[in-house]
Residue, then its C-alpha position, 0 to 999 in steps of 0.5 A: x484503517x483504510x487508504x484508497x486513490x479517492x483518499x484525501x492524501x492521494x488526491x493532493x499528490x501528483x497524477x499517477x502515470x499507471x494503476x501500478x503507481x497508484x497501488x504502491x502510493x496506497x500501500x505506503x499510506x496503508x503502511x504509515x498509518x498501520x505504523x501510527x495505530x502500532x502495527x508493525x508485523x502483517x501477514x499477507x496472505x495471496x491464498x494461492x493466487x499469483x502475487x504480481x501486478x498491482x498486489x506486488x506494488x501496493x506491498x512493495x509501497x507497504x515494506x517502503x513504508x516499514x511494515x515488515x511482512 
């Protein structure tokens, strides 16, 4: 399962006003189609790298979406 801002979806919704918008629109769109195929729980793993900026966002958008990390 794959989502991107070149998406379908994401192209019939508004403009985003930052990239930190785009990313949490994706990550509810990652988030509901996980939920469709049944995936619920995920992992999200940073690798020691800083957890912030775009990443905090599309995994904030993932949690609205109900997937729980």
């Amino acid at each position: 399962m794959t989502a991107s801002t070149v998406d379908n979806q994401a192209k019939d919704a508004p403009d985003f006003e930052s990239k930190v918008e785009a990313a949490k629109f994706v990550g509810k769109l990652i988030g509901e189609r996980a939920l469709d195929k049944g995936v619920k729980k995920v992992v999200f793993d940073r690798n020691g790298f800083l957890y912030h900026g775009r990443i905090k966002s599309l995994s904030e958008g993932a949690r609205e979406a109900g997937l729980i990390f």
